[in-house]
Each structure stands twice: as structure tokens, then as C-alpha cells.
C-alpha positions in Angstrom: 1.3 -7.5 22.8 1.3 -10.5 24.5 -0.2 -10.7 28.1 3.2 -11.1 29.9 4.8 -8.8 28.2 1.9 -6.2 29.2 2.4 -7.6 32.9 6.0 -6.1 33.2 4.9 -3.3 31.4 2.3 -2.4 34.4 5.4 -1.9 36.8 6.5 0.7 34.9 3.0 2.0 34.0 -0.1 1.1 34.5 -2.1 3.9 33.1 -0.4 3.0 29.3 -1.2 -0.2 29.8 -4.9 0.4 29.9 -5.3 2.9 27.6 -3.4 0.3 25.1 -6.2 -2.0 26.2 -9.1 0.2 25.7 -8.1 0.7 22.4 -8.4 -2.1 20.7 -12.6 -1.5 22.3 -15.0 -2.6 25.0 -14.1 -6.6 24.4 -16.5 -8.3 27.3 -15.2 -11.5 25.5 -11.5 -10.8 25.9 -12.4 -9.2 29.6 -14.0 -12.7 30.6 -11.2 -14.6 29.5 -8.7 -12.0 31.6 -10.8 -12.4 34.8 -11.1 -16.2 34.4 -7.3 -16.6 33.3 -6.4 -14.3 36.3 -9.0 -17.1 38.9 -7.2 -19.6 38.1 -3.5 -18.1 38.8 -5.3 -17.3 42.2 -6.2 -21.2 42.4 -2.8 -22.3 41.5 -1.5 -19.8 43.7 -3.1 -21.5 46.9 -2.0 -25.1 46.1 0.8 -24.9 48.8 -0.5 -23.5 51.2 -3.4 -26.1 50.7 -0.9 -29.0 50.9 0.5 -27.8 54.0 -2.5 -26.8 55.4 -3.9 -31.0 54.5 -0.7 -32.4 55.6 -1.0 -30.7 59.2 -4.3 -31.2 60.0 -4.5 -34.5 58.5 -7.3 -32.9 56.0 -8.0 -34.4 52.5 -6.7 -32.2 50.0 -9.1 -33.1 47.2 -11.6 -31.5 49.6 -9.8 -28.5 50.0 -8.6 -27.7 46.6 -12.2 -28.5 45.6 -14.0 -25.9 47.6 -11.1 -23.2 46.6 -11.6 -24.3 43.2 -15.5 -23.4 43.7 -14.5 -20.0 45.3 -11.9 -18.7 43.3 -12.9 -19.8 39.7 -16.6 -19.9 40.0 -17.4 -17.9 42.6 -14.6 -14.6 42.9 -14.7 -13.8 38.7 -19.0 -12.7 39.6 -17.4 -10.7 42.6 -15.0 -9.2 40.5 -17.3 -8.0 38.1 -19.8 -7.0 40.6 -17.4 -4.9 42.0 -16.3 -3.5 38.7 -19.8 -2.6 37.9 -20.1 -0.6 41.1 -17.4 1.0 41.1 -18.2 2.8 37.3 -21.8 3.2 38.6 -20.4 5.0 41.8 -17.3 6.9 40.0 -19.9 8.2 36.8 -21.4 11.2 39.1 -18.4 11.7 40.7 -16.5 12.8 37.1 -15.1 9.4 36.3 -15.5 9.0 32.6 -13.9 5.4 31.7 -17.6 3.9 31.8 -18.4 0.9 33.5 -15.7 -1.4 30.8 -13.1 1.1 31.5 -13.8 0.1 35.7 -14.3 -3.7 35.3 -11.0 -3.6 32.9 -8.5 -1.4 35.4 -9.8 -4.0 38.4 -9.3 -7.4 36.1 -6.0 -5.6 34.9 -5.0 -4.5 38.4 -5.3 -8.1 39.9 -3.7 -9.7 36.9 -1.2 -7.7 36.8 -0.2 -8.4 40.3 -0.7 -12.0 40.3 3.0 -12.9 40.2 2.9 -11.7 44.0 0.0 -13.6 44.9 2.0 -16.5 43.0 4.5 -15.8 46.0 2.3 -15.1 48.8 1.0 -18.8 47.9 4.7 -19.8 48.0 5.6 -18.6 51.4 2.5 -19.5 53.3 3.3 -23.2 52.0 6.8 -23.0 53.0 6.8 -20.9 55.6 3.5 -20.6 57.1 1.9 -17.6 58.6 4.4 -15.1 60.3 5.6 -12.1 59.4 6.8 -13.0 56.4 3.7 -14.1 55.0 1.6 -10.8 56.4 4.9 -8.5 54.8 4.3 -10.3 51.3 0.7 -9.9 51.4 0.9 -6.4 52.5 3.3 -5.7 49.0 0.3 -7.6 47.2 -2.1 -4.9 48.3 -0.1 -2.5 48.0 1.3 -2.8 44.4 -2.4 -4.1 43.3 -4.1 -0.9 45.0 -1.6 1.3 43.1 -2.1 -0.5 40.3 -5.8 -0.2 40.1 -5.7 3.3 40.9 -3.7 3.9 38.4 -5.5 2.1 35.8 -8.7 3.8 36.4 -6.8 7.0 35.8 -5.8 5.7 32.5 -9.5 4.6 31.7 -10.5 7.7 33.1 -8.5 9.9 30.7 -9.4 7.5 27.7 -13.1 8.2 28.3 -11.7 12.0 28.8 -10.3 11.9 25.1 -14.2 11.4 23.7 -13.0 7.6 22.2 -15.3 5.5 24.6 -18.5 6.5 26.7 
């Protein structure tokens, strides 16, 4: 199924989503390209507020999209799977039984999944600016990417439950 098409089907499940995932097998290649895929959405998605942020301080915006470029697609994919790493290493005593794939997958899967509201988060603070409207549409970010990622470690969870990955 193609990637956007598993997008929309995240809002109405994550959990089936992931467990679709996990069965095609632990892919680290396929997980790479996710992460590095979902970076650069994250890039794209701070070009306005970039260009607004260069046009009123009088900043060069090469310089800025540079050192975003360095943070978000260099830098943020090692955090992610750091994260991802620690997060099976933490869950494994505690009962989770996804494995340390089935942890890095639901977090790469939870933030792509949600990227088309980080896509408008980037919109309204380069329109708009900071305000409330900028901290409500980060807040729904969170929100829907924390449920999200819970919910896809529940799905990893009960795929490692079923016996079919370690």
C-alpha cells in the first residue's frame, strides 16, 4: 500500500497500520528511508516560517535553511532512532514485546504519520506568526502524534505478542 494511502489510514487506526508494517519483517532499510523521508517533510515544513523569520530580522535565509537542514535531516533521524532504541530497551522488562524494530517503527510511523500537521504548523507560523494560533496547532500536532505512537506501540506490542517477531 502506498505510503499516503497508509497515512490516512493511521487516523482511523494506527495499531493496523503497524502491524501491516511489521509484517512484511524488520526492514532497517525501508525504516531508514521512512525516518529520512519523514526529516525532510520536517525541513520543508519550516521553510516559512524561515522566510519570515529572514525577512524580519533582515537574516540570510541560506544561513538559516542551512543550519535547519543540518538539524533536521542530519542531525534529528540519529535522535529518532536513539530514542527508538531506548524506548524498546526500557519497554522489554516492562512486558513490551514488539522488540526494539517494533519501537523505532511505531516512533518513525507516529511522526510520519502526523507530518501533514507539522506541514501546517510550518504554514501558520509563516503566515501568521507565533500566537495562539500557532501554540493551538502545535498542541493538535502533539496530541495526534502522541496518540499515534501510543497506539502504534500497542500494535507492535501485540505483533510481538502473536510469537511472529522477537
Amino acid at each position: 500500500m502506498p505510503v499516503t494511502q497508509d497515512i490516512v489510514a493511521t487516523y482511523r487506526g494506527p495499531a493496523r497500520v503497524v502491524h501491516r508494517l511489521l509484517e512484511a519483517g524488520p526492514r532497517e532499510d525501508r525504516l531508514l528511508a521512512l525516518v529520512m523521508g519523514t526529516c525532510v517533510i520536517f525541513f520543508i515544513a519550516r521553510w516559512p516560517a524561515l522566510a519570515r523569520q529572514a525577512h524580519i530580522s533582515g537574516q540570510e535565509l541560506n544561513m538559516l535553511l542551512g543550519g535547519t537542514l543540518l538539524a533536521t535531516v542530519f542531525i534529528f533521524p540519529l535522535i529518532v532512532y536513539l530514542t527508538g532504541f531506548l524506548v524498546g530497551v526500557i519497554g522489554k522488562p516492562l512486558g513490551y514485546r514488539g522488540g526494539g524494530y517494533g519501537a523505532r517503527l511505531a516512533l518513525v510511523w507516529a511522526l510520519l504519520a502526523s507530518s501533514p500537521l507539522v506541514l501546517l504548523n510550518g504554514l501558520v507560523a509563516g503566515f501568521i506568526g507565533g500566537g495562539p494560533a500557532l501554540t493551538l496547532v502545535g498542541l493538535v500536532w502533539f496530541a495526534v502524534f502522541a496518540w499515534f505512537w501510543w497506539r502504534s506501540m500497542v500494535g507492535a506490542h501485540r505483533f510481538g505478542a502473536e510469537g511472529q517477531m522477537a
